[in-house]
MARTORSE-65129 format. One line per 3 residues: number of its first residue (from 1); their letters; for each residue x, y, z negated of C-alpha. Coordinates in steps of 0.5 Angstrom, whole numbers, plus 500, padded with zeros to 3 digits. Example, Ala and Ser with C-alpha at 12.3 -4.5 7.8 and 13.67 -1.06 7.14 Angstrom:
# MARTORSE-65129
1 = as = 525:491:484; 527:498:486
END
This chain:
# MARTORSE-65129
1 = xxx = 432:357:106; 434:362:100; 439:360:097
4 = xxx = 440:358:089; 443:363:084; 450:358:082
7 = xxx = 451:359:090; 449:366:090; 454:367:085
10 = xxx = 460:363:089; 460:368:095; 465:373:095
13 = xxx = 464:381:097; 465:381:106; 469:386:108
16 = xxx = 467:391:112; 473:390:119; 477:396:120
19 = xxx = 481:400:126; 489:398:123; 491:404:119
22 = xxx = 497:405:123; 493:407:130; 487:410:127
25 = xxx = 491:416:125; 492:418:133; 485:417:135
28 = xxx = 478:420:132; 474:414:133; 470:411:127
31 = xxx = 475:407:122; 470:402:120; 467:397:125
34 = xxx = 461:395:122; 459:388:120; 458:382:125
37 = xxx = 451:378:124; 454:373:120; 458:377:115
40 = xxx = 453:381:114; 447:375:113; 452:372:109
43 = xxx = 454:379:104; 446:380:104; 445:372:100
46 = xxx = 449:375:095; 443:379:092; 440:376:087
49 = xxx = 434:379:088; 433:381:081; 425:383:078
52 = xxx = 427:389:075; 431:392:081; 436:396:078
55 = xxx = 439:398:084; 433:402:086; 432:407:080
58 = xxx = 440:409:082; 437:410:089; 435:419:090
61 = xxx = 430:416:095; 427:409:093; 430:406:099
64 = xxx = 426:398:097; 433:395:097; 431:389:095
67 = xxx = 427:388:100; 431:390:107; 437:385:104
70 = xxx = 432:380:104; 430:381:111; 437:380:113
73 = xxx = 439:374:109; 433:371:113; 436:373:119
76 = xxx = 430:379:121; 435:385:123; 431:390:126
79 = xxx = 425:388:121; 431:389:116; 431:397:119
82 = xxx = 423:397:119; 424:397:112; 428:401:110
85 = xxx = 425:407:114; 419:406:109; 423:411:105
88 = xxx = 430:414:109; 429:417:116; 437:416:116
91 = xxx = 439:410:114; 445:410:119; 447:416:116
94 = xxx = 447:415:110; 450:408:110; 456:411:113
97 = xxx = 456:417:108; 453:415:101; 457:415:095
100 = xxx = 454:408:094; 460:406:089; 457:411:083
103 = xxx = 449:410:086; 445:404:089; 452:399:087
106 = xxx = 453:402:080; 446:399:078; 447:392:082
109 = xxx = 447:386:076; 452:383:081; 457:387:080
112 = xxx = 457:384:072; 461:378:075; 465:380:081
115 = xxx = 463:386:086; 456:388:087; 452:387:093
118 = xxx = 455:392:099; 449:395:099; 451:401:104
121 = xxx = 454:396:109; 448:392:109; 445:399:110
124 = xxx = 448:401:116; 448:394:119; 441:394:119
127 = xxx = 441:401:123; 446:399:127; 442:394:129
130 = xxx = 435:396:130; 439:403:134; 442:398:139
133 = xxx = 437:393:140; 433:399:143; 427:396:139
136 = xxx = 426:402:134; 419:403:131; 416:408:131
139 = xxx = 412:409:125; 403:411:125; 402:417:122
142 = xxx = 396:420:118; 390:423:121; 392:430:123
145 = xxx = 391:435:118; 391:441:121; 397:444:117
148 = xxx = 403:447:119; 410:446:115; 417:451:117
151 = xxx = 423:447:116; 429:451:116; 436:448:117
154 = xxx = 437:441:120; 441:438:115; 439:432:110
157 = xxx = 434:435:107; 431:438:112; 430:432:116
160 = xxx = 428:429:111; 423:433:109; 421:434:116
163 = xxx = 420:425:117; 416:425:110; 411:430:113
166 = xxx = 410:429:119; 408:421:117; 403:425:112
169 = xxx = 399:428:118; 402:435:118; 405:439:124
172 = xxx = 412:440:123; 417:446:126; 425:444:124
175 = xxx = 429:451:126; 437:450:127; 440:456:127
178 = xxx = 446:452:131; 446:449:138; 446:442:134
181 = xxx = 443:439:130; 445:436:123; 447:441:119
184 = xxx = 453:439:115; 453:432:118; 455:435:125
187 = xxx = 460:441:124; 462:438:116; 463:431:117
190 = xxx = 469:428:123; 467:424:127; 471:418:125
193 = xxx = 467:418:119; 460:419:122; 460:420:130
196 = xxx = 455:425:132; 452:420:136; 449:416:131
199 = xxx = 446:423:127; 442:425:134; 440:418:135
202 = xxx = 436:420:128; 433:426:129; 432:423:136
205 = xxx = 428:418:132; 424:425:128; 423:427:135
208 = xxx = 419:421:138; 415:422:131; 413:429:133
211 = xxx = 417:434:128; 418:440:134; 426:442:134
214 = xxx = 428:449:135; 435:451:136; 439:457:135
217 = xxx = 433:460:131; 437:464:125; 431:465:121
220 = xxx = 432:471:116; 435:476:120; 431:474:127
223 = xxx = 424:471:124; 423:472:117; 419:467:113
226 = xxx = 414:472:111; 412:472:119; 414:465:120
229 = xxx = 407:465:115; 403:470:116; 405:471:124
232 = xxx = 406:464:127; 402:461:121; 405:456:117
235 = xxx = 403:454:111; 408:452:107; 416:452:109
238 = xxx = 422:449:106; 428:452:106; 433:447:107
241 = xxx = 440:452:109; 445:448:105; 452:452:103
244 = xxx = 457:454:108; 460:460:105; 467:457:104
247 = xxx = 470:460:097; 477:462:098; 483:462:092
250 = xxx = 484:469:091; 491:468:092; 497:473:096
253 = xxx = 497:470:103; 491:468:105; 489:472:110
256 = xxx = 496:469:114; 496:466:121; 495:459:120
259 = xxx = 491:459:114; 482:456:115; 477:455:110
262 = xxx = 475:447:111; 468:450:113; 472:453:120
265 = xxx = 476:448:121; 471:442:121; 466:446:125
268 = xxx = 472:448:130; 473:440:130; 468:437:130
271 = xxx = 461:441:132; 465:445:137; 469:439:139
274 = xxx = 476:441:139; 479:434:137; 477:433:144
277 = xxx = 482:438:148; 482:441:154; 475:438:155
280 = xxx = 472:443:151; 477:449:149; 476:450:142
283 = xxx = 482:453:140; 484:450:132; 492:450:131
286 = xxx = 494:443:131; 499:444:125; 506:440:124
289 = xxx = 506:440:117; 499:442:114; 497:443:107
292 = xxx = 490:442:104; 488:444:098; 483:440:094
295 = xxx = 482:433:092; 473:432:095; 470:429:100
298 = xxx = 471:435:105; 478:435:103; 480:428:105
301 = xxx = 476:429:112; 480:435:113; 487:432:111
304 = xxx = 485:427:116; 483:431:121; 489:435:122
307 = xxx = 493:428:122; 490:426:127; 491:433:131
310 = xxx = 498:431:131; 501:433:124; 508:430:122
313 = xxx = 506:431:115; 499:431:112; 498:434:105
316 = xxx = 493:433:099; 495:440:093; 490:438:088
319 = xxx = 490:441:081; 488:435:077; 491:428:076
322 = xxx = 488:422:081; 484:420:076; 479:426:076
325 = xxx = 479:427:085; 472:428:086; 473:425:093
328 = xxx = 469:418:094; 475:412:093; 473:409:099
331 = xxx = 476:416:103; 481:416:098; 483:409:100
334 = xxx = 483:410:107; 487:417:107; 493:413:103
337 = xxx = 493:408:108; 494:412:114; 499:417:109
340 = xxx = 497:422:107; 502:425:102; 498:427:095
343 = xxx = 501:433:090; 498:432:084; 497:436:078
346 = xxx = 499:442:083; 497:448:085; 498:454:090
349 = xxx = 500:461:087; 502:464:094; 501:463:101
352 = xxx = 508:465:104; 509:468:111; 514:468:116
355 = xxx = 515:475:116; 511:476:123; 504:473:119
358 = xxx = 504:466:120; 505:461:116; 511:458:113
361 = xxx = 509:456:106; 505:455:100; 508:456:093
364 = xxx = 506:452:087; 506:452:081; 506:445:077
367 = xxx = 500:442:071; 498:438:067; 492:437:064
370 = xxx = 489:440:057; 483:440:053; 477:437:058
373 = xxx = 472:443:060; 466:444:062; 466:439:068
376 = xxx = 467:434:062; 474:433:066; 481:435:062
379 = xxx = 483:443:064; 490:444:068; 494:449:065
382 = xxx = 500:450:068; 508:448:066; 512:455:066
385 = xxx = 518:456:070; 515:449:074; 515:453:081
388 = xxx = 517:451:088; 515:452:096; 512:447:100
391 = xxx = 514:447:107; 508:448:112; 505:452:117
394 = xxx = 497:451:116; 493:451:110; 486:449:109
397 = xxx = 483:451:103; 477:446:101; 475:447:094
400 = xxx = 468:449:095; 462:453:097; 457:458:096
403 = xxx = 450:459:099; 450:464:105; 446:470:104
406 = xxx = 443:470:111; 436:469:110; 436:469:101
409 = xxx = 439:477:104; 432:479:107; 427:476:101
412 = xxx = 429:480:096; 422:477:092; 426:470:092
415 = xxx = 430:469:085; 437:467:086; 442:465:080
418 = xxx = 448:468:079; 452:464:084; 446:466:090
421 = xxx = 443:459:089; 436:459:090; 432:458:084
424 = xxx = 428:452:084; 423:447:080; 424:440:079
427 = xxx = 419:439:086; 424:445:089; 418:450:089
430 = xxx = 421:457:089; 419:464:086; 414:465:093
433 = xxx = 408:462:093; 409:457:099; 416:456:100
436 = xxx = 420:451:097; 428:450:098; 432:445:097
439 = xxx = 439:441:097; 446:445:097; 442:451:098
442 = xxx = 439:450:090; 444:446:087; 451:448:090
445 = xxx = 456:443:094; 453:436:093; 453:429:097
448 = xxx = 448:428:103; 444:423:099; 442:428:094
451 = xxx = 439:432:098; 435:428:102; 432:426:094
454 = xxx = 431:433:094; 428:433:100; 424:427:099
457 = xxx = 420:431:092; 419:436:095; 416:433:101
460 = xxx = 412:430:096; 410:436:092; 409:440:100
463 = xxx = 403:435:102; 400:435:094; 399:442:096
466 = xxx = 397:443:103; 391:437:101; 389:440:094
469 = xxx = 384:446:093; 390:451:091; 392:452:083
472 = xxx = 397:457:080; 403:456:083; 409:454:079
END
């Protein structure tokens, strides 16, 4: 029996149990333990159910929250996981890896008096559920339409693209040019965050739909779109190739011994699993007193990584104030508990060596925040004569990405930007007629349920197509 609104009201936001920080620094198992049945039911009776559903509009792809929370506060888990699965391929993913706190909660009118619905907790709940009950529906689809799609990259918003059409009839072909799939969500993200477990539980639910998964398929170089088309006949393809070329800070030192991007040394640790040495011998130095610099998500996993590699001293150098630290406060928090030093408002000048080309220390340069610029955030600007050494023996650089020019490269008639994104309308439809694009491959680095909203338009706008008598494209 639901329960009145004054009682809603009187419920407090259950927290999600947690390893203690004190032993989850030495392992890489997962830092949340997920919600028990009964907290779980009793954070769902906290939604108030609103008409207008505010939560949803904050939400890239629609999830029907109300709904799946509804079914949890009944006690119906798995029906719970049926309904969100209407419209996320990835729930479990994603209720482990969303920004909920600026999206989906950020809307939720409980949040007006107290702290919103836990919304992603809920989320991964219901996942959780249905993936170890073994009760996972597979979903009917349309009537076969005859029509063949090329999804290239496995990544969120490859996936799902793939889940959306191929529930509307079509045949779907995903091609990875790694040996794994996920994208950024195998080799991006450390397994205490997202273990790799829970991303092929979901492609393996894409799989049980009938998308047709190629692995080391580098398209581009090997097969180019153009004969992905007109040789294997696709009718549409969908680029989904995210960014994984690592931005470097042009500073002196950076081709030191000790010195990675993030790119490689989260792929070195988690894709290539060398958290997990000497079972497989991927080799990654475990630094002693590691530097990274950055202050977003892939900087915190980074940090964290390397303590759990066996750092002594794990170190944040950020640039801005931890007002303006991009990173989701939730990572933020963790990364404090388990004693992550964070220099602020400092930035690297020099990588300094050892005098055989190994690392011994970074050179920074102390700042304070100016005039806000183009990001609306205050502009750093260096404190003259505030120079000073950070002892250390590696160094991450985690301040961004750029798309990989691999595939963009062989399609010279593709419009790129400056950057080398490519250019895409408001449904990811590109300068080729047939091919779209979408994610960090268009819009630069971004979050995972940003790019499953691009995913999810374009799958729209790819079905539009395939069904309609042609129009002009663009």
């Amino acid at each position: 029996m639901a329960l009145e609104m004054k009682e809603r009201m009187k419920i407090d936001r259950q927290a999600m149990p947690e390893q203690d920080p004190r032993e989850r620094g030495g392992n890489f198992m997962e830092v949340p333990h997920g919600l028990s049945e009964e907290l779980a039911v009793l954070e769902a009776q906290r939604c108030l159910d609103c008409p207008k559903q505010p939560c949803v509009e904050g939400c890239p792809v629609n999830v029907k929250i109300p709904e799946f929370i509804s079914l949890i506060a009944e006690g119906k888990f798995v029906e719970a996981a049926w309904k969100l699965k209407e419209t996320n391929a990835l729930p479990a993913v994603c209720g482990r890896v969303c920004p909920q706190e600026s999206q989906c909660e950020s809307m939720c009118i409980r949040g007006r008096k107290g702290e919103p619905v836990a919304i992603g907790n809920l989320e991964r709940f219901a996942a959780d559920h249905e993936r170890n009950s073994g009760k996972i529906e597979i979903p009917k689809k349309e009537p076969d339409t005859k029509k063949k799609v090329a999804v290239v990259g496995s990544g969120p918003a490859g996936l799902t693209v793939a889940g959306d059409l191929i529930k509307k009839g079509h045949e779907v072909h995903i091609f990875e040019a790694l040996h794994a799939p996920g994208g950024v969500l195998v080799y991006g993200i450390p397994e205490f965050r997202l273990p790799k477990e829970i991303v092929y539980a979901e492609v393996d639910y894409l799989r049980n739909l009938g998308c047709k998964l190629h692995l080391n398929r580098v398209v581009g170089p090997a097969r180019s779109v153009k004969e992905l088309k007109e040789e294997d006949g696709f009718d549409a393809v969908y680029l989904g190739l995210g960014a994984g070329l690592p931005w470097f800070m042009q500073i002196p030192g950076e081709n030191l011994t000790g010195v990675y991007s993030a790119n490689e040394y989260l792929t070195r640790s988690n894709l290539m699993k060398a958290y997990e040495f000497p079972k497989y011998d991927t080799p990654i130095v475990r630094g002693n007193k590691v530097v990274v610099v950055g202050g977003g998500n892939v900087a915190m996993d980074s940090v964290r990584t390397a303590l759990r590699l066996g750092a002594e001293r794990a170190m944040i150098v950020y640039r801005r104030s931890m007002e303006e630290l991009p990173a989701r406060a939730a990572e933020v928090h963790h990364a404090k508990e388990e004693g992550i030093d964070f220099n602020l408002l400092v930035n690297p000048i020099e990588i300094l060596g050892d005098g055989e080309g190994r690392v011994r220390a970074v050179r920074c340069i102390r700042m304070e925040l100016g005039e806000p610029d183009s990001s609306g955030r205050r502009r750093p600007v260096p404190v003259e004569g505030s120079e000073f050494e950070l002892e250390c023996d590696t160094v991450v650089i985690a301040i961004g990405t750029s798309p990989n020019p691999v595939l963009t490269s062989t399609m010279p008639e593709l419009e790129l930007n400056h950057r080398g994104n490519i250019v895409a309308d408001d449904n990811g439809r590109t300068s080729v007629e047939g091919v779209w694009a979408g994610g960090d491959i268009v819009t630069g680095s971004a979050t995972v349920i940003a790019a499953m909203g691009a995913g999810r338009v374009s799958a729209d706008d790819i079905h539009r197509y395939l069904s309609e008598a042609p129009s002009d494209w663009k």
